[in-house]
BAKOLKE-689050 format. One line per field, with one value per residue (C-alpha): x, y, z; residue in one letter. Coordinates in steps of 0.05 Angstrom, whole numbers, plus 5000, padded with zeros to 4 digits. Example, Ala and Ser with C-alpha at 12.3 -4.5 7.8 and 13.67 -1.06 7.14 Angstrom:
2
xx = c(5246,5273)
yy = c(4910,4979)
zz = c(5156,5143)
r = c(a,s)
***
This chain:
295
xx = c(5098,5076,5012,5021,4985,4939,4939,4865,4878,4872,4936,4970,4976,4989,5030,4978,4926,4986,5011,4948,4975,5036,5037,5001,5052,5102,5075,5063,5129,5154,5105,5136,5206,5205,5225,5261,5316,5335,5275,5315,5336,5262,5233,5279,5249,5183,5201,5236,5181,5136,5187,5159,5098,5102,5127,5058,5008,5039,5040,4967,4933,4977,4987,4992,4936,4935,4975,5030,5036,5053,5093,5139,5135,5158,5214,5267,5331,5369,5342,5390,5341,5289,5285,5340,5294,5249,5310,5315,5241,5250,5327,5333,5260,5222,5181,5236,5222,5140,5172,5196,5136,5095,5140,5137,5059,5061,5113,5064,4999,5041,5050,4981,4950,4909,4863,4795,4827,4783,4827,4809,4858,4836,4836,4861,4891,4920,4922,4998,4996,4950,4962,5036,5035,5054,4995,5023,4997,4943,4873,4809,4828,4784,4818,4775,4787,4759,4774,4732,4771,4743,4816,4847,4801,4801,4878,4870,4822,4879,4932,4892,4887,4957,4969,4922,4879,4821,4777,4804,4781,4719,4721,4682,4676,4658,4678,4716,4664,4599,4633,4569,4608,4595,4648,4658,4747,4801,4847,4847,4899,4897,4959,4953,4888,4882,4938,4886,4845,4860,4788,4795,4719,4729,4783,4754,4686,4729,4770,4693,4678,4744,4717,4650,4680,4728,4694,4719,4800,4808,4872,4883,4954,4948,5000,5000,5042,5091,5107,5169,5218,5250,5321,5307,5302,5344,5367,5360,5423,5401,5401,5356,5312,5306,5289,5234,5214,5219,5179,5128,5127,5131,5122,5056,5033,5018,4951,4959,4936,4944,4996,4987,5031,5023,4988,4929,4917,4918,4874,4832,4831,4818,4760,4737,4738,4815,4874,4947,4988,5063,5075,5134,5189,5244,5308,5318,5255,5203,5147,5110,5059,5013,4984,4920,4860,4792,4756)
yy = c(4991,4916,4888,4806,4773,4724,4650,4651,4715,4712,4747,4674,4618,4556,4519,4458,4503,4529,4465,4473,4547,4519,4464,4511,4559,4501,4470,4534,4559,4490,4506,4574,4585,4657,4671,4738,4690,4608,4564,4524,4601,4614,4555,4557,4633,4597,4547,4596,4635,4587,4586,4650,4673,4748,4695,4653,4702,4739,4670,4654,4734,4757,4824,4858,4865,4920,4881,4866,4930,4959,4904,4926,4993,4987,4935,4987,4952,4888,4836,4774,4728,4731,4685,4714,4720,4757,4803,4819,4838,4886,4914,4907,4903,4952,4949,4991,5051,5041,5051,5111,5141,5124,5174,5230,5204,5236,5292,5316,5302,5334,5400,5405,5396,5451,5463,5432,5393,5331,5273,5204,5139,5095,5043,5055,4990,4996,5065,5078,5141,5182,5147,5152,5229,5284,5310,5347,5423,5403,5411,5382,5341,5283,5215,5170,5099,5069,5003,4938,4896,4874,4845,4911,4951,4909,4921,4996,4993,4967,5013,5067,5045,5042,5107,5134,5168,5117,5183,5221,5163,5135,5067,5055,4986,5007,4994,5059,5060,5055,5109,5151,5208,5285,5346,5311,5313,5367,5322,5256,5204,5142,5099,5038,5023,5054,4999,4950,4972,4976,5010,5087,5101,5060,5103,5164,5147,5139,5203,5229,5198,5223,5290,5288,5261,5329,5395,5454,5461,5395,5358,5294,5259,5194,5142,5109,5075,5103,5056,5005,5038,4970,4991,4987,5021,5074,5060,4981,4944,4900,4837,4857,4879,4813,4785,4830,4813,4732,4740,4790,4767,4703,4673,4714,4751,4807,4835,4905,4923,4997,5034,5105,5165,5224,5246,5207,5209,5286,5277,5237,5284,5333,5305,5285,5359,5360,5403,5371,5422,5373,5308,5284,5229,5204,5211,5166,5196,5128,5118,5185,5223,5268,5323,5353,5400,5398,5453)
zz = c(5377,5366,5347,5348,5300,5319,5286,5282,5235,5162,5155,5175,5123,5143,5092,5088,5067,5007,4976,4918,4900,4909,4863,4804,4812,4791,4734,4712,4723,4689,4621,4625,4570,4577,4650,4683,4715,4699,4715,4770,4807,4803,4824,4889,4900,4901,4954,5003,4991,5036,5085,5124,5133,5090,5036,5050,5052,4986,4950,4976,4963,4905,4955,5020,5071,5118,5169,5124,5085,5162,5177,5115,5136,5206,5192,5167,5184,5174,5218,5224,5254,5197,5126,5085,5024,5080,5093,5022,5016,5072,5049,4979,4943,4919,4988,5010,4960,4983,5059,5032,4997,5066,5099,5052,5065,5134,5122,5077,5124,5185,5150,5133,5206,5239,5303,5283,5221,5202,5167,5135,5108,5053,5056,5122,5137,5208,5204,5206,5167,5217,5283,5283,5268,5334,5339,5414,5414,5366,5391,5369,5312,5276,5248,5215,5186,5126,5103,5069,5113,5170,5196,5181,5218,5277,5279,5263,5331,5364,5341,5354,5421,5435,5415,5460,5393,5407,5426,5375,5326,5277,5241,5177,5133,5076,4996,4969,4904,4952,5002,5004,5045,5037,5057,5118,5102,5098,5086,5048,5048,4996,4990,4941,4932,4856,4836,4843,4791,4718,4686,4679,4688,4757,4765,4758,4801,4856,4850,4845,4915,4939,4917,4943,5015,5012,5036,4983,4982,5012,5007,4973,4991,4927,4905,4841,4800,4730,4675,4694,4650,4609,4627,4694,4759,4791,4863,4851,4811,4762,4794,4852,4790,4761,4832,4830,4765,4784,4849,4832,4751,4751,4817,4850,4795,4838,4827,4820,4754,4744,4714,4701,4672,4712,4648,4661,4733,4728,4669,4716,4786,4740,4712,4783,4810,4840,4815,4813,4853,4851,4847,4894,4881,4911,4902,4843,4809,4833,4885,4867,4923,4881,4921,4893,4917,4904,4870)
r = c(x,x,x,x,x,x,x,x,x,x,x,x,x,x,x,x,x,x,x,x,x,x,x,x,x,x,x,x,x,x,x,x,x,x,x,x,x,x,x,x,x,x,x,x,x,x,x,x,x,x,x,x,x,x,x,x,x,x,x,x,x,x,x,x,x,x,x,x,x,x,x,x,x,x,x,x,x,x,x,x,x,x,x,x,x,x,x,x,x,x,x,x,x,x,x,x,x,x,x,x,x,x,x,x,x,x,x,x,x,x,x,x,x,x,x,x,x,x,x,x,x,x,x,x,x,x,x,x,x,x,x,x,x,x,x,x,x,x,x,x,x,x,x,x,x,x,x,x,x,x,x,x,x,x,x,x,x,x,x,x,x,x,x,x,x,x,x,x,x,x,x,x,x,x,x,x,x,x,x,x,x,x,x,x,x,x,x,x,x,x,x,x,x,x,x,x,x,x,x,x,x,x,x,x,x,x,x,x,x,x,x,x,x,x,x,x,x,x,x,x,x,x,x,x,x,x,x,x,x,x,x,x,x,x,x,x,x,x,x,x,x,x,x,x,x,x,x,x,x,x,x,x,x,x,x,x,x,x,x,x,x,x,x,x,x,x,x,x,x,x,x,x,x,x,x,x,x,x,x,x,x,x,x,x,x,x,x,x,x,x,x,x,x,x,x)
***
Protein backbone atom coordinates (compact mmCIF):
# COMPACT_ATOMS: atom_id res chain seq x y z
CA UNK A 1 0.00 0.00 0.00
CA UNK A 2 1.14 3.57 -1.13
CA UNK A 3 0.10 6.88 0.03
CA UNK A 4 2.11 9.61 -2.31
CA UNK A 5 3.01 12.45 -0.67
CA UNK A 6 1.92 15.57 -1.85
CA UNK A 7 4.48 18.66 -2.51
CA UNK A 8 2.03 21.01 -1.00
CA UNK A 9 2.53 18.68 2.25
CA UNK A 10 4.55 19.75 5.13
CA UNK A 11 6.23 16.52 5.16
CA UNK A 12 8.30 17.92 1.88
CA UNK A 13 11.24 20.32 2.30
CA UNK A 14 12.39 22.01 -0.30
CA UNK A 15 16.09 22.60 -0.05
CA UNK A 16 15.74 26.55 -0.52
CA UNK A 17 13.65 26.78 2.39
CA UNK A 18 16.95 24.49 4.34
CA UNK A 19 20.05 26.41 3.40
CA UNK A 20 19.45 28.69 6.98
CA UNK A 21 19.36 25.29 9.16
CA UNK A 22 21.79 24.27 6.96
CA UNK A 23 24.32 26.76 7.29
CA UNK A 24 23.85 26.76 11.45
CA UNK A 25 24.39 23.30 11.48
CA UNK A 26 27.93 24.05 9.88
CA UNK A 27 29.37 26.65 11.79
CA UNK A 28 28.27 24.87 14.53
CA UNK A 29 29.68 21.72 13.55
CA UNK A 30 33.00 23.84 12.64
CA UNK A 31 33.01 25.53 16.52
CA UNK A 32 32.51 21.98 17.60
CA UNK A 33 36.31 19.88 18.77
CA UNK A 34 34.54 17.17 20.40
CA UNK A 35 32.74 15.26 17.56
CA UNK A 36 31.59 11.27 17.40
CA UNK A 37 33.54 11.02 13.92
CA UNK A 38 36.39 13.62 12.05
CA UNK A 39 34.81 16.99 11.35
CA UNK A 40 35.35 16.66 7.49
CA UNK A 41 33.33 12.75 7.68
CA UNK A 42 30.67 14.62 9.51
CA UNK A 43 30.28 17.53 7.63
CA UNK A 44 29.87 15.32 4.38
CA UNK A 45 26.92 13.38 6.48
CA UNK A 46 25.40 16.78 6.66
CA UNK A 47 25.48 17.53 3.01
CA UNK A 48 24.18 14.10 1.74
CA UNK A 49 21.85 14.52 4.17
CA UNK A 50 19.96 17.29 2.02
CA UNK A 51 20.28 15.20 -0.83
CA UNK A 52 16.82 13.30 -0.16
CA UNK A 53 13.94 14.29 1.17
CA UNK A 54 13.79 11.84 4.70
CA UNK A 55 17.38 13.54 5.01
CA UNK A 56 15.50 17.18 4.61
CA UNK A 57 12.71 16.93 6.69
CA UNK A 58 14.95 15.24 9.63
CA UNK A 59 17.50 18.15 9.23
CA UNK A 60 14.57 20.79 9.12
CA UNK A 61 12.13 19.05 12.31
CA UNK A 62 14.87 17.34 14.35
CA UNK A 63 12.34 14.03 13.99
CA UNK A 64 9.81 11.95 12.27
CA UNK A 65 6.26 12.94 11.47
CA UNK A 66 3.65 10.44 11.08
CA UNK A 67 4.30 10.10 7.38
CA UNK A 68 7.86 9.38 7.77
CA UNK A 69 7.89 7.20 10.81
CA UNK A 70 5.54 4.79 8.28
CA UNK A 71 7.61 5.41 5.60
CA UNK A 72 10.57 3.76 7.71
CA UNK A 73 8.43 1.21 8.73
CA UNK A 74 7.24 -0.02 5.45
CA UNK A 75 10.62 0.26 3.64
CA UNK A 76 12.09 -3.08 4.99
CA UNK A 77 14.50 -4.01 2.31
CA UNK A 78 17.46 -2.74 0.35
CA UNK A 79 16.31 -0.39 -2.28
CA UNK A 80 19.08 0.30 -4.94
CA UNK A 81 17.46 3.26 -6.44
CA UNK A 82 17.34 5.38 -3.22
CA UNK A 83 20.31 7.95 -1.57
CA UNK A 84 22.81 5.56 -0.24
CA UNK A 85 22.94 7.43 3.11
CA UNK A 86 18.95 6.89 2.73
CA UNK A 87 19.64 3.12 2.33
CA UNK A 88 21.62 3.08 5.40
CA UNK A 89 18.89 4.81 7.44
CA UNK A 90 16.48 2.17 6.39
CA UNK A 91 19.19 -1.09 6.59
CA UNK A 92 21.65 -0.31 9.01
CA UNK A 93 20.33 2.56 11.63
CA UNK A 94 18.71 2.14 14.49
CA UNK A 95 15.30 2.90 12.47
CA UNK A 96 15.66 -0.66 11.73
CA UNK A 97 15.41 -1.94 15.50
CA UNK A 98 12.13 0.84 15.80
CA UNK A 99 10.75 -1.35 12.53
CA UNK A 100 11.12 -4.06 14.73
CA UNK A 101 9.48 -2.92 17.93
CA UNK A 102 6.40 -1.69 15.57
CA UNK A 103 5.88 -5.28 14.77
CA UNK A 104 5.98 -6.81 18.10
CA UNK A 105 3.50 -3.50 18.35
CA UNK A 106 0.81 -5.43 16.42
CA UNK A 107 1.78 -9.08 17.44
CA UNK A 108 0.97 -7.95 20.70
CA UNK A 109 -2.40 -5.85 19.66
CA UNK A 110 -3.43 -8.99 17.39
CA UNK A 111 -3.48 -11.35 20.30
CA UNK A 112 -5.42 -9.20 22.30
CA UNK A 113 -8.49 -8.63 19.80
CA UNK A 114 -12.01 -9.66 20.69
CA UNK A 115 -15.74 -9.33 19.36
CA UNK A 116 -16.83 -5.78 20.52
CA UNK A 117 -13.09 -4.74 21.35
CA UNK A 118 -12.70 -0.82 21.26
CA UNK A 119 -8.93 0.26 20.31
CA UNK A 120 -7.11 3.77 20.10
CA UNK A 121 -3.29 4.87 18.56
CA UNK A 122 -1.49 7.76 19.95
CA UNK A 123 -0.47 9.69 18.48
CA UNK A 124 -1.83 7.79 15.79
CA UNK A 125 0.13 9.07 12.99
CA UNK A 126 -1.14 7.22 9.86
CA UNK A 127 -2.42 4.59 11.79
CA UNK A 128 -0.16 1.69 10.70
CA UNK A 129 -0.39 -0.21 13.85
CA UNK A 130 -4.28 -0.75 13.82
CA UNK A 131 -5.12 -0.53 10.13
CA UNK A 132 -2.72 -3.06 8.94
CA UNK A 133 -3.92 -5.74 11.52
CA UNK A 134 -6.40 -9.03 10.07
CA UNK A 135 -9.11 -8.22 11.61
CA UNK A 136 -11.18 -11.24 9.17
CA UNK A 137 -13.63 -13.22 11.59
CA UNK A 138 -13.65 -10.25 13.93
CA UNK A 139 -16.95 -8.60 14.41
CA UNK A 140 -17.86 -5.26 15.62
CA UNK A 141 -14.64 -3.75 16.46
CA UNK A 142 -13.89 0.17 17.13
CA UNK A 143 -10.44 1.90 15.86
CA UNK A 144 -9.98 5.29 16.70
CA UNK A 145 -7.22 7.82 15.77
CA UNK A 146 -5.74 10.45 17.85
CA UNK A 147 -3.17 12.65 16.74
CA UNK A 148 -2.18 16.76 17.12
CA UNK A 149 -1.30 16.64 13.58
CA UNK A 150 -3.50 17.76 11.35
CA UNK A 151 -1.18 16.24 8.25
CA UNK A 152 -1.03 12.96 9.98
CA UNK A 153 -4.57 12.56 10.41
CA UNK A 154 -5.43 13.50 7.06
CA UNK A 155 -3.13 10.61 5.93
CA UNK A 156 -4.50 8.21 8.64
CA UNK A 157 -8.08 9.18 6.77
CA UNK A 158 -6.61 8.02 3.80
CA UNK A 159 -5.07 4.86 4.93
CA UNK A 160 -7.95 3.96 6.51
CA UNK A 161 -9.69 4.24 3.47
CA UNK A 162 -7.67 2.00 1.58
CA UNK A 163 -8.01 -0.60 3.87
CA UNK A 164 -11.51 -0.58 3.62
CA UNK A 165 -11.69 0.23 7.87
CA UNK A 166 -13.05 3.83 7.06
CA UNK A 167 -16.50 2.58 8.86
CA UNK A 168 -14.85 0.84 11.31
CA UNK A 169 -12.91 4.22 12.10
CA UNK A 170 -13.00 7.75 14.43
CA UNK A 171 -10.44 10.56 14.01
CA UNK A 172 -9.60 12.92 16.86
CA UNK A 173 -7.02 16.11 16.88
CA UNK A 174 -6.39 16.52 19.94
CA UNK A 175 -3.03 17.14 22.35
CA UNK A 176 -2.30 13.83 24.41
CA UNK A 177 -2.16 16.10 27.87
CA UNK A 178 -5.69 17.84 27.03
CA UNK A 179 -7.17 14.27 25.94
CA UNK A 180 -10.31 14.72 28.07
CA UNK A 181 -11.36 10.92 27.29
CA UNK A 182 -13.21 8.53 29.83
CA UNK A 183 -13.27 4.37 29.70
CA UNK A 184 -14.01 4.74 26.25
CA UNK A 185 -10.55 1.99 25.30
CA UNK A 186 -9.74 -1.66 25.90
CA UNK A 187 -6.85 -1.32 24.36
CA UNK A 188 -4.33 1.51 24.13
CA UNK A 189 -1.48 1.80 21.83
CA UNK A 190 1.32 4.69 22.27
CA UNK A 191 4.54 4.36 20.27
CA UNK A 192 7.07 7.33 20.74
CA UNK A 193 5.43 10.04 21.84
CA UNK A 194 6.84 9.87 25.68
CA UNK A 195 10.50 10.34 24.03
CA UNK A 196 9.55 13.70 23.41
CA UNK A 197 9.24 14.75 26.74
CA UNK A 198 11.86 14.87 29.41
CA UNK A 199 9.64 16.19 32.81
CA UNK A 200 8.47 13.18 34.97
CA UNK A 201 5.35 15.03 36.34
CA UNK A 202 4.47 15.53 32.44
CA UNK A 203 5.15 12.10 32.27
CA UNK A 204 3.10 10.85 34.67
CA UNK A 205 -0.14 13.21 33.73
CA UNK A 206 -0.15 11.55 30.63
CA UNK A 207 0.09 7.96 31.82
CA UNK A 208 -2.99 9.47 34.06
CA UNK A 209 -4.90 10.39 30.83
CA UNK A 210 -3.89 7.13 29.33
CA UNK A 211 -5.56 5.69 32.42
CA UNK A 212 -8.60 7.65 32.58
CA UNK A 213 -9.13 6.97 28.54
CA UNK A 214 -8.86 2.93 29.56
CA UNK A 215 -12.10 1.31 30.98
CA UNK A 216 -10.95 -1.12 34.09
CA UNK A 217 -8.27 -3.97 32.85
CA UNK A 218 -7.49 -2.07 29.86
CA UNK A 219 -4.41 -2.69 27.92
CA UNK A 220 -1.67 -0.31 27.38
CA UNK A 221 0.97 -1.45 24.51
CA UNK A 222 4.06 1.84 25.41
CA UNK A 223 7.59 2.32 23.96
CA UNK A 224 10.20 4.20 25.59
CA UNK A 225 13.57 4.55 25.54
CA UNK A 226 16.73 2.64 28.09
CA UNK A 227 19.92 4.46 28.74
CA UNK A 228 22.55 4.19 25.55
CA UNK A 229 24.81 1.84 27.22
CA UNK A 230 28.53 3.78 26.49
CA UNK A 231 30.02 0.56 25.08
CA UNK A 232 27.60 0.48 22.63
CA UNK A 233 24.78 -1.31 21.10
CA UNK A 234 24.15 -4.92 20.46
CA UNK A 235 23.07 -5.89 16.92
CA UNK A 236 24.85 -2.59 15.44
CA UNK A 237 28.98 -2.83 14.87
CA UNK A 238 30.61 0.01 16.01
CA UNK A 239 30.96 2.04 13.13
CA UNK A 240 27.30 2.13 12.25
CA UNK A 241 27.20 3.35 15.99
CA UNK A 242 29.23 6.28 15.49
CA UNK A 243 27.13 7.11 12.34
CA UNK A 244 24.36 7.24 14.56
CA UNK A 245 25.96 9.16 17.00
CA UNK A 246 27.26 11.83 14.05
CA UNK A 247 23.81 12.15 12.48
CA UNK A 248 21.55 12.08 15.34
CA UNK A 249 24.40 13.81 17.90
CA UNK A 250 25.90 16.04 16.17
CA UNK A 251 24.21 16.77 13.01
CA UNK A 252 20.11 16.98 13.96
CA UNK A 253 20.20 16.94 17.48
CA UNK A 254 17.24 14.87 17.55
CA UNK A 255 14.67 16.09 19.89
CA UNK A 256 13.69 13.28 21.82
CA UNK A 257 14.49 14.03 25.29
CA UNK A 258 13.50 11.15 27.42
CA UNK A 259 15.40 8.42 28.62
CA UNK A 260 13.99 6.19 31.18
CA UNK A 261 15.09 2.85 33.02
CA UNK A 262 12.39 0.51 33.17
CA UNK A 263 12.64 1.45 36.85
CA UNK A 264 11.05 4.65 36.39
CA UNK A 265 8.47 4.22 33.88
CA UNK A 266 7.01 1.39 36.03
CA UNK A 267 7.47 3.75 38.89
CA UNK A 268 5.47 6.07 36.76
CA UNK A 269 2.36 3.63 35.30
CA UNK A 270 2.30 2.71 38.58
CA UNK A 271 1.72 5.90 40.00
CA UNK A 272 -0.77 6.64 37.10
CA UNK A 273 -3.10 3.58 37.99
CA UNK A 274 -1.40 0.79 35.51
CA UNK A 275 0.46 -2.43 36.51
CA UNK A 276 3.69 -3.58 34.42
CA UNK A 277 2.80 -7.19 33.48
CA UNK A 278 6.47 -7.71 30.94
CA UNK A 279 8.37 -5.61 29.20
CA UNK A 280 9.47 -7.14 25.68
CA UNK A 281 12.93 -6.69 23.76
CA UNK A 282 14.39 -7.81 20.97
CA UNK A 283 16.71 -10.03 20.34
CA UNK A 284 19.78 -8.07 21.28
CA UNK A 285 18.00 -6.84 24.50
CA UNK A 286 16.93 -2.89 22.76
CA UNK A 287 13.66 -1.28 21.48
CA UNK A 288 11.55 -2.38 24.56
CA UNK A 289 7.35 -2.77 24.34
CA UNK A 290 6.11 -2.52 27.94
CA UNK A 291 2.75 -4.05 28.34
CA UNK A 292 0.76 -2.84 31.37
CA UNK A 293 -2.99 -2.91 32.74
CA UNK A 294 -4.90 -0.54 34.39
CA UNK A 295 -6.27 -1.13 37.78
Amino acid sequence: MTISLSHHTKSEVELDSLNDRVDEIESRIQQTESLFLPKKKTLSLLHQLTEFPLGRFLLQNKGLNGYWTAYIFRNRTDHDTCHPLEKWLLTRSLYVMARERFYVFQKEIKQSLFPGISMASLPCGIMDDLLHLDYNGLEDFKLTGIDYDEESLHFAKLNAAEQNLADKTTFILKDAWQLDIEEAFDLLTSNGLNMYESSPQRLVDLYKNFAKALVKGGKLLLSFIPPPPKEGLKGISEEDFMIERALFGDIIQINYLNFSSEEEITQQLNQSGFDVEHIIYNQYGVAPVLVAYKR
